[in-house]
C-alpha positions, 0 to 999 in steps of 0.5 A: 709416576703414573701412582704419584699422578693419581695421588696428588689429584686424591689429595683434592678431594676434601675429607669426608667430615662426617665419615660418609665418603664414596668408595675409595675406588669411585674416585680412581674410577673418575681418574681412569684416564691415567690408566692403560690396562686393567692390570695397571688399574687393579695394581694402584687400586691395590696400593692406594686401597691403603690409603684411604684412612687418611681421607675419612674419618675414624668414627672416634674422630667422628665423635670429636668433640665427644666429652663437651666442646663446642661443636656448633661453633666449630666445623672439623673439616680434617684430622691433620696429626696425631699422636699418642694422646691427642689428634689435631683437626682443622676446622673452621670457625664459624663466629669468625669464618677463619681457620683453625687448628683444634687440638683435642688432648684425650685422658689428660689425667691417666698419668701425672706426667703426661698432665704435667706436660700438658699443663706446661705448655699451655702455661708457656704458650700464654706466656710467650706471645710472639709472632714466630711461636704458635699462637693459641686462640682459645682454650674450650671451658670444661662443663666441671672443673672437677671431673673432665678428662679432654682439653681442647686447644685452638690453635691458630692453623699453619699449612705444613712443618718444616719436615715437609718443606724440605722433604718437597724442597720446592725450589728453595733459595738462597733467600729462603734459608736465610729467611728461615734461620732469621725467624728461627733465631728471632723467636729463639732470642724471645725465648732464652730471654724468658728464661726458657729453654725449648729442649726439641727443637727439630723440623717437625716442631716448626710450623711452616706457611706457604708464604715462608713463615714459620713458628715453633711449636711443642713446648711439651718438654720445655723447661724455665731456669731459675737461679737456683734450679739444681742441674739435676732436675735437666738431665733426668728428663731430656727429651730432644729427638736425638738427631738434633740433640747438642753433644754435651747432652749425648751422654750427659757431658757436662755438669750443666747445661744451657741455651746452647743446646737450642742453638746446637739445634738449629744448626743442625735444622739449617744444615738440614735445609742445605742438604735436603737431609739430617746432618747427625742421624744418629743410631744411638748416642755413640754412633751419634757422636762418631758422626758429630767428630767425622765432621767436627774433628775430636774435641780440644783437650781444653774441652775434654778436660771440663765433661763431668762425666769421668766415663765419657771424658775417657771416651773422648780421649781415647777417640782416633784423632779426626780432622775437622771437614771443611764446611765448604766441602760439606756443603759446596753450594752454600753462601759462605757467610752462611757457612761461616755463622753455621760453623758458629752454631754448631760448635762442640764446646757449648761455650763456642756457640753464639746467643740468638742475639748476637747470631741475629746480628752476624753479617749473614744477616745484613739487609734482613736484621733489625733489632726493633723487630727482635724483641726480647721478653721479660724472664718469666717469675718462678711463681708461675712454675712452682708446681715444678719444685714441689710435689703436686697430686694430680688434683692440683694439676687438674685445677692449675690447668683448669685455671689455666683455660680460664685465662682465655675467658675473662669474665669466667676468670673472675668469677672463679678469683671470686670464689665462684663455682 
C-alpha cells in the first residue's frame, strides 16, 4: 500500500520535456511522510529507482522531431507509447492551444512491409472519418518527397485504452458495458460497410475517455475487400492478437473469411469487460480452441463438415464431446439481454454471429440505439488500394505516402497535382 501511495502522487508530477528532471530520490524525499524507518525508505528508493524512465525523457526522445517536423509549433509534453518503430508523445498545439497526440513513425522505408503497413493505415484513417474511430488531424510535410525517413502523425489525443479501464475497473456498471459495446459496434457498422475488415480488434486498440468515450485505433493490419480479392491474400498475413482471434481463423478453418471475425472480437472485449479478464487466453492456437470448446461445447457436425482444412476438420471431430456452459453461470451478474446478444456474438460457426447492424438493433439496446446515429459508409474504391494487388518497389510506396500527407494540406496538394516540386 505504502509503494501504491507513493506512486500515484509521482505520477503527478509532469514529465520533464526537456530530459532535465531532480533525482528520482528528490521527489520520495518531498513524500517522506509515508515512510516510518530508513529501511522502508531505502527499500521503495530501491524499487521505484526502476522507474524513472517513465518520467523523463530518453535523450532520443529528446531529439523528437530530429529529421523535420515542427517544433515551434508543438510542445511534447510526455512519451505516452512505444513501439518497435515508433513512439507517441502528447503535446500541446500552440496555434490552437489543444492537445494532441503526435506519432512519430521512425525508418519507415527499411522494409516494404512495415511501409506498406504504415501507408495503409494513414490512407484508412483519411477515409473513414467517424466519431468512434480516432481521428488524425494532420500529417507533418517532409522537406523532400524524395529522401525522408520519419513521418509525423497528429492524432486527436485520448486519456487511456480500454486495457487500462478494465485493469482499474473503476466502478463500471451495468450502463458503462452497455455504452461501450454500443460504440464499438457502431464504428464496426461504419467500417464492415466500407468494405474494411480491422483484423485486431482488442482492448489496447481501443482509445478510451474519462467520459466513456471510446475509439478504435491501429488499422495497420486492416484489410479492404474487394469482389474479386483471392481468400489467399487474407490468410497469408492475420495478425490478430490471438486471445481475440475468431476460431475459424485459429487454425485457418474455413475457406474464407468475413466481417464475423470482428464480431467474434468484440465478443470477447465485452465478455472481457464483464470479468474483469480474457475470456480465451490462449497459449497457442490448440490450447486456444480447447478453451473456446470448454465454454462453447464441440462445434456441430454441420460446421465441422464445411472447415476447409482436412487436418483441422479430424481435429474437431475427434475432440471429446463438451457441453456448452451457461452464460449465466459464466457471468452470474451480467444483464441477461446482455448475455443473450453475447452468445450471438460469440458463435463458433461464422455464419451464427450478427452483422454490427442488426447486433445495434438487438433488444439490449433499447433506449440507447438510433439509427440516425449509425451511419453506414460508402464501400471504399478499389483504386484507392491498387498497391495491394500489384507489385510495388518501395519508391512507389514512398511517393504514395508522401501523397498521402499531402491531403492534409490542400494548397500543397494542388501544387504537386500541378506538377510541382
Amino acid at each position: 500500500m505504502l509503494i501504491c501511495s507513493l506512486m500515484k502522487r509521482l505520477c503527478q508530477y509532469p514529465v520533464a520535456a526537456q530530459g532535465v528532471a531532480p533525482p528520482f530520490s528528490h521527489y520520495i524525499r518531498c513524500h517522506v511522510d509515508l515512510f516510518t524507518d530508513e529501511s522502508v525508505f531505502a527499500y521503495a528508493l530501491l524499487l521505484l529507482k526502476g522507474c524513472e524512465d517513465k518520467f523523463v525523457l530518453s535523450s532520443s526522445e529528446m531529439d523528437f522531431f530530429s529529421e523535420y517536423g515542427d517544433a515551434n509549433r508543438y510542445k511534447i509534453q510526455e512519451v505516452i507509447g512505444k513501439g518497435n518503430y515508433w513512439v507517441v508523445c502528447s503535446a500541446i498545439d500552440t496555434h490552437t492551444g489543444g492537445k494532441v497526440a503526435i506519432k512519430k513513425i521512425h525508418d519507415t522505408f527499411e522494409h516494404i512491409s512495415d511501409a506498406t503497413r504504415i501507408l495503409r493505415e494513414i490512407k484508412l484513417l483519411r477515409l473513414l472519418r467517424h466519431p468512434d474511430i480516432v481521428e488524425v488531424k494532420n500529417i507533418t510535410v517532409p522537406p523532400s518527397r524524395r529522401d525522408f525517413k520519419d513521418i509525423y502523425v497528429i492524432f486527436e489525443l485520448m486519456e487511456s485504452d480500454l486495457h487500462q479501464v478494465i485493469k482499474a475497473n473503476d466502478g463500471l456498471t451495468r450502463e458503462h458495458y452497455q455504452f461501450f459495446l454500443y460504440q464499438l459496434l457502431r464504428a464496426l457498422k461504419y467500417i464492415h460497410t466500407a468494405n474494411v475488415y480491422h483484423r485486431d480488434l482488442k482492448p489496447k486498440n481501443i482509445l478510451a475517455n474519462s467520459d466513456c468515450k471510446l475509439k478504435i485505433y491501429d488499422f495497420g493490419s486492416a484489410r479492404v475487400a474487394f469482389s474479386d480479392t483471392p481468400t489467399t491474400i487474407f490468410w497469408t498475413d492475420y495478425a490478430a492478437s490471438r486471445w481475440y482471434r475468431a476460431p475459424e481463423l485459429c487454425r485457418l478453418f474455413f475457406s474464407k473469411y468475413t466481417p464475423a471475425v470482428d464480431i467474434w472480437s468484440i465478443g470477447c472485449i465485452f465478455a472481457e469487460l464483464l470479468t474483469g479478464k480474457p475470456l480465451f487466453p490462449g497459449k497457442n492456437a490448440v490450447h486456444q480452441l480447447d478453451l473456446m470448446t470448454d465454454l462453447l461445447g464441440t462445434p456441430s457436425l454441420d460446421t465441422i463438415s464445411r472447415v476447409r482444412n482436412e487436418k483441422a476438420r479430424r481435429y474437431l471431430a475427434s475432440m471429446r464431446k463438451k457441453q456448452p456452459v451457461p452464460f449465466k453461470k459464466k457471468f452470474p451478474n451480467a444483464d441477461p439481454l446482455a448475455l443473450r446478444l453475447l452468445e450471438k456474438l460469440l458463435a463458433f460457426d461464422p455464419k451464427d454471429r450478427p452483422t454490427a447492424e442488426e447486433a445495434l438493433a438487438h433488444p439490449y439496446f433499447e433506449g440507447l440505439a438510433k439509427v440516425e446515429r449509425e451511419p453506414s459508409c460508402q464501400p471504399i474504391t478499389e483504386m484507392e488500394f491498387k498497391f495491394e494487388r500489384r507489385g510495388v518497389r518501395m519508391e512507389d510506396i514512398r511517393e504514395l505516402i508522401f501523397r498521402e500527407i499531402l491531403e492534409y494540406h490542400p494548397q500543397l496538394l494542388m501544387d504537386y497535382i500541378n506538377g510541382a516540386e
